[in-house]
N, C-alpha and C positions, 0 to 999 in steps of 0.2 A: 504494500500500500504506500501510498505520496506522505512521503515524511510530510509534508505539510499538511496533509490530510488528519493526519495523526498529532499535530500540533493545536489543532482546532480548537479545543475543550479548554486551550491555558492564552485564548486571543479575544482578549476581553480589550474592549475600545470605549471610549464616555463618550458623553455628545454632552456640546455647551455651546454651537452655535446659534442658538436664539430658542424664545420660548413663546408659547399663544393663551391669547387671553380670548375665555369666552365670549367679550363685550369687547372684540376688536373690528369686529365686524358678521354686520347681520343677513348678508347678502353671500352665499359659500360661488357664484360664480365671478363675483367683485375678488372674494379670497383665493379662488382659485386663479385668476387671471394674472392678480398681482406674483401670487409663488411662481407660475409659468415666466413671467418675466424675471422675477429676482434669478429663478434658473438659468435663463438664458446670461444674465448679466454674470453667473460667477459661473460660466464658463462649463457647466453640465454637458454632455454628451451625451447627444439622444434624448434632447427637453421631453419631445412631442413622443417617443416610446415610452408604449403601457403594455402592464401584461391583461389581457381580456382574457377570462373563464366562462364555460360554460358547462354544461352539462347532459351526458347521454341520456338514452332511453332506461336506459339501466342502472342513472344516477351516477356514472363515473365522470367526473370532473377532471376537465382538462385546460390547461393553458398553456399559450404563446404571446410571444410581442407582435401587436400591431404598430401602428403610427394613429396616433389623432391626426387627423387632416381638417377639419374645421368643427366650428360652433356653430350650429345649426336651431333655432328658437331653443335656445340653455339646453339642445341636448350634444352628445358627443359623438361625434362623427369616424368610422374607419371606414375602409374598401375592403373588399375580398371577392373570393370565389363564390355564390351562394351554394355551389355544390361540393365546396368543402369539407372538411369534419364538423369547424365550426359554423359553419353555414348550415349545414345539415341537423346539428345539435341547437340550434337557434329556431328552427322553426318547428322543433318537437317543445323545446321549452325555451320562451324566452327570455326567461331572467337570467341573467349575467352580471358579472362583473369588473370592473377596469381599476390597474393600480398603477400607478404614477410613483415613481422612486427617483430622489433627485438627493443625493449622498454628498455633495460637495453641503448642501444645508442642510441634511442632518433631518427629511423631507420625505411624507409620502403623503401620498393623498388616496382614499376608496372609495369609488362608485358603485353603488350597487341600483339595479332598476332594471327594467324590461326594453325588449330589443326592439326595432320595428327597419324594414326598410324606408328608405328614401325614397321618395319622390324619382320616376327615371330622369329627369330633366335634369336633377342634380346632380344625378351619376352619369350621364351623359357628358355635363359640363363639365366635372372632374375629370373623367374616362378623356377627352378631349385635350386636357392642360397635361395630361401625361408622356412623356419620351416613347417616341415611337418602337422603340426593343422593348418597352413593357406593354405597350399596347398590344402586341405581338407576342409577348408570355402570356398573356390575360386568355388569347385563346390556344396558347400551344399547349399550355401546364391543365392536366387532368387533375387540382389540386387536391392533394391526402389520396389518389387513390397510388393502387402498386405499382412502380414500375421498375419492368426487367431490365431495359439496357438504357443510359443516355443517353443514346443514339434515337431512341424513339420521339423525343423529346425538342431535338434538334431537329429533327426530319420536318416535326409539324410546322416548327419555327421555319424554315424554307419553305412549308407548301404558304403557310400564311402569308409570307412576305409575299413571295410570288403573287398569290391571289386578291391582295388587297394592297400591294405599290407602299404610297406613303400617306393613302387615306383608310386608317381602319376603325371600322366602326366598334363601340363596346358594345359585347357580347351580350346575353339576356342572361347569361348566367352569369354575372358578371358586376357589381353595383357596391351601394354604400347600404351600411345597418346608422343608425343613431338611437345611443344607448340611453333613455330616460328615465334622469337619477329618480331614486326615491327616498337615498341618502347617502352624505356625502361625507366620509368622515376627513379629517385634515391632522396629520400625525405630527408633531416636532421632537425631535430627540432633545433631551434631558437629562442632565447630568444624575447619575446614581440610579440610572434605569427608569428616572418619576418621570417618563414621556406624558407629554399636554397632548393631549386627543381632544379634539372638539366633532361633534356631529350635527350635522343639518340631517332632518330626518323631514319628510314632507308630509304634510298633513291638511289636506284641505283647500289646498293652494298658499299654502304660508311653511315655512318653516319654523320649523320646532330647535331649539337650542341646545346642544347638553354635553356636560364632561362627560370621558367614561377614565373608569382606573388603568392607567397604564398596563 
């Protein structure tokens, strides 16, 4: 095993970069906006990557990084395959979840709420702003299913190219989800493990306020 590996159990780190106050603000997509930006200013890698969960027919919970690509009426926007794993696992149940990890502050934030696609128009308009070699994986990649050789993969990539030039259209399996919170918790590390946790929990059309224990 990785001596590092094995180092794990005695790699104890404090967090003291900043802490949050329940009554620092009542509005979680004003607080979320602002953390997005302090992240980008102290220089994060991969602001806008989150890990999105979901869940099988059978209750098995899985996750991967997407990208947030925009803000859509306060919900969160990603792309994908809709015939995905999580494509597929979205439209058996759609509640999910998105976490946001930004370690140079000491920073997470958790969305939890229900999935819905996008409007096509939107994912059109995105589908459109995209580099034409990904417009071109969008239909070559069978995404999450099996494949036997990467040659199969490449092949499609040349029939596409061939077939659609330098205009291609997105596919219909192909588009945006936007994840609508229902609560939204915001983590800050804390010296001596006492992490500030604040949750917006949505109730009514108002949010609900509250500490939880570290």
């Amino acid at each position: 095993m990785s001596d590092n590996l094995e180092d794990l159990k005695n790699n104890h780190q404090d967090f003291s970069k900043g802490s949050l106050d329940s009554n620092e603000e009542k509005n979680p997509y004003v607080l979320f906006g602002r953390w997005f930006d302090e992240a980008i200013a102290s220089g994060e890698l991969e602001v806008n990557a989150c890990v999105i969960s979901t869940v099988s027919v059978d209750l098995q919970p899985s996750a991967r990084i997407v990208y947030l690509k925009e803000m859509v009426d306060n919900s969160f926007v990603f792309y994908t395959n809709y015939s995905s794993q999580k494509g597929k696992e979205i439209a058996i149940n759609p509640k999910a979840s998105m976490l946001f990890f930004w370690p140079k502050n000491e920073r997470q934030v958790r969305i939890e709420g229900e999935v819905v696609k996008l409007p096509e128009a939107i994912s059109d308009a995105y589908f459109e702003s995209r580099p034409l070699q990904s417009k071109l994986g969008a239909w070559a990649s069978h995404q999450s299913d099996e494949l036997v050789d990467s040659s199969e993969i490449h092949n499609r990539m040349a029939y596409y190219s061939d077939k659609f030039g330098d205009v291609v259209p997105r596919p219909a399996h192909w588009g945006g989800y936007a994840l609508m919170p229902q609560c939204i918790e915001f983590w800050q590390g804390r010296p001596s493990r006492l992490h500030d946790r604040i949750v917006f929990t949505s109730f009514e059309g108002t949010w609900k306020i509250h500490r939880k224990n570290p």
